[in-house]
N, CA, C and O of each residue as an XYZ file, in Angstrom:
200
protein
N      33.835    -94.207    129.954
C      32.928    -94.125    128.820
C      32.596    -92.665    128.495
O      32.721    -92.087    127.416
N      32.131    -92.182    129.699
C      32.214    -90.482    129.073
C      33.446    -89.721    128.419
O      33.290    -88.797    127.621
N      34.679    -90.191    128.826
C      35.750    -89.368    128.649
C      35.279    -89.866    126.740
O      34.965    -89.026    125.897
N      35.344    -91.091    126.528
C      35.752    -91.690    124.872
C      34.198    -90.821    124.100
O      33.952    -90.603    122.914
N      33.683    -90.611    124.897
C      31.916    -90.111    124.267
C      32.516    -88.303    123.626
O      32.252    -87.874    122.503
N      33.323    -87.544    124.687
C      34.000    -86.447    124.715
C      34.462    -86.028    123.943
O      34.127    -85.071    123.244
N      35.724    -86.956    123.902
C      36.680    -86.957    122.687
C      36.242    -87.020    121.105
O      36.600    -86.222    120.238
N      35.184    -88.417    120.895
C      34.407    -87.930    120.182
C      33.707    -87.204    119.541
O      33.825    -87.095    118.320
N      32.860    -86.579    120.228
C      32.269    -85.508    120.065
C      33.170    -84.185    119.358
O      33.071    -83.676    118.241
N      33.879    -83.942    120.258
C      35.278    -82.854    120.177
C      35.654    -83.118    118.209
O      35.442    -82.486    117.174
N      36.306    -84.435    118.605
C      36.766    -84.744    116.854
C      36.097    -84.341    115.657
O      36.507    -83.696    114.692
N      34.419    -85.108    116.042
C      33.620    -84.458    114.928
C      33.369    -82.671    114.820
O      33.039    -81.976    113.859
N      33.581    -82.436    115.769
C      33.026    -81.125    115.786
C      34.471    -80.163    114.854
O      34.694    -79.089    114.295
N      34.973    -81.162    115.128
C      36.668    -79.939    114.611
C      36.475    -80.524    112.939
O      37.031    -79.867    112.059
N      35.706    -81.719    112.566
C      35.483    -82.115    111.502
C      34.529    -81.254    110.573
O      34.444    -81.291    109.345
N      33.982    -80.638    111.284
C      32.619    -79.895    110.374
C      33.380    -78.999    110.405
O      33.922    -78.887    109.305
N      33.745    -78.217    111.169
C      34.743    -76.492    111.087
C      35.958    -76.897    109.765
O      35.860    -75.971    108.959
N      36.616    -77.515    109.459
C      37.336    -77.793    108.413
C      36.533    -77.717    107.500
O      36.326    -76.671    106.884
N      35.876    -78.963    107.239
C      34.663    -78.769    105.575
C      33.962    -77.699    105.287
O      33.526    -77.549    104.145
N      33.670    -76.498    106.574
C      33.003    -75.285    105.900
C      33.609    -74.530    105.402
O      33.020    -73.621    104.817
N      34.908    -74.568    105.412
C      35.987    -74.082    104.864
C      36.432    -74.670    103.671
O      37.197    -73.846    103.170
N      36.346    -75.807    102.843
C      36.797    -76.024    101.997
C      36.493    -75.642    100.992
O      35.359    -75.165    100.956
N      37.245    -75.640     99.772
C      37.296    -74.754     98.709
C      37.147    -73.235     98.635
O      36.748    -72.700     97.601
N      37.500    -72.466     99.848
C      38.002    -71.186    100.316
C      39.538    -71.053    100.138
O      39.810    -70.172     99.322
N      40.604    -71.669    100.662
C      41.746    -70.828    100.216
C      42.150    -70.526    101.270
O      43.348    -70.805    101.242
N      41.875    -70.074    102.316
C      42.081    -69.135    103.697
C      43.702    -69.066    103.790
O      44.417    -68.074    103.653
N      44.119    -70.584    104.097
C      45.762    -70.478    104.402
C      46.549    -71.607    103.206
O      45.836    -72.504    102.755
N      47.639    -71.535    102.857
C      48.399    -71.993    102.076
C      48.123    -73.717    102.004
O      48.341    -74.360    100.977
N      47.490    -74.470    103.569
C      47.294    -75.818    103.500
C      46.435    -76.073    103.179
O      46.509    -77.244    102.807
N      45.156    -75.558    103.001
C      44.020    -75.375    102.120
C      43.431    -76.204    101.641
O      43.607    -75.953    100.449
N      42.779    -77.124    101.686
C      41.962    -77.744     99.715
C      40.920    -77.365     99.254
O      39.781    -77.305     99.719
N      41.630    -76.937     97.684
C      40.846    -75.979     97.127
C      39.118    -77.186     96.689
O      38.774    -78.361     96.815
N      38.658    -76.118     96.254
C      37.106    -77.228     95.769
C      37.458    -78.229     94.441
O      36.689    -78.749     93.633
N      38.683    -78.275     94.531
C      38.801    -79.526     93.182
C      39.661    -80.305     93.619
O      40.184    -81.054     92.795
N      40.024    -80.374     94.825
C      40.964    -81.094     95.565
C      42.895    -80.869     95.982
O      43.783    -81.209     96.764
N      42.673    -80.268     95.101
C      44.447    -79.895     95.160
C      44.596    -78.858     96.240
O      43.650    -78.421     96.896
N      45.830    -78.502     96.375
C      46.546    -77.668     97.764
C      46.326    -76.185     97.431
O      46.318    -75.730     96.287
N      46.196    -75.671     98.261
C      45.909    -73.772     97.652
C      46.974    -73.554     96.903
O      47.142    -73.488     95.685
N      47.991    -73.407     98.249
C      49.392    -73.185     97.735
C      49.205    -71.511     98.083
O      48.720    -70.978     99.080
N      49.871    -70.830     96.677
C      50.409    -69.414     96.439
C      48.759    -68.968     96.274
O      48.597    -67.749     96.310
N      47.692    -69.667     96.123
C      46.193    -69.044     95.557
C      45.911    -68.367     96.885
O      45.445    -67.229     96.934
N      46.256    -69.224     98.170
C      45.749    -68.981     99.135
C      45.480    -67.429     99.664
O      46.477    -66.707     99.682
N      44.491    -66.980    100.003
C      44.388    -65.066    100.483
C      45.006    -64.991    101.574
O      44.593    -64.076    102.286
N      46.237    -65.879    102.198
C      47.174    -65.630    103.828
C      48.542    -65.056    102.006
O      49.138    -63.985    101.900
N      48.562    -66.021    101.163
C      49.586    -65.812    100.320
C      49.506    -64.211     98.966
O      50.166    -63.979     97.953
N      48.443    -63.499     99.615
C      48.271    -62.359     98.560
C      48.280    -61.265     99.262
O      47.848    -61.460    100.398
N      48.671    -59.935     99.002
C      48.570    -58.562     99.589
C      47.422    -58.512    100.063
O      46.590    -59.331     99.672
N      47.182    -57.815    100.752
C      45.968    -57.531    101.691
C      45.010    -58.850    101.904
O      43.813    -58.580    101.993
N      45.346    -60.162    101.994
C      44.578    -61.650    101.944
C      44.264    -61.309    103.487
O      44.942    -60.640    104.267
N      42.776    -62.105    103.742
C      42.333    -61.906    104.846
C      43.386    -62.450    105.890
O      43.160    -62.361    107.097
């Protein structure tokens, strides 16, 4: 029961770190704030992109 409580936990937590990121751009897999894929918008896909 602890191990499934763990895992849990773990999942959501990797769940919130994604959504604070959304509609940023960061890397090419991205979703932008209107739902679609960064793509080429992404700042990994531009000169000096973080």
């Amino acid at each position: 029961m602890k191990k499934v409580f763990t895992v849990l936990l773990v999942l959501l937590s990797l769940g919130s770190v994604t959504q604070a990121y959304a509609g940023s751009c960061q890397h090419d897999s991205d979703t932008a704030a209107d739902g679609s894929r960064c793509g080429g918008r992404s700042a990994d896909s531009r000169p000096g992109g973080r």
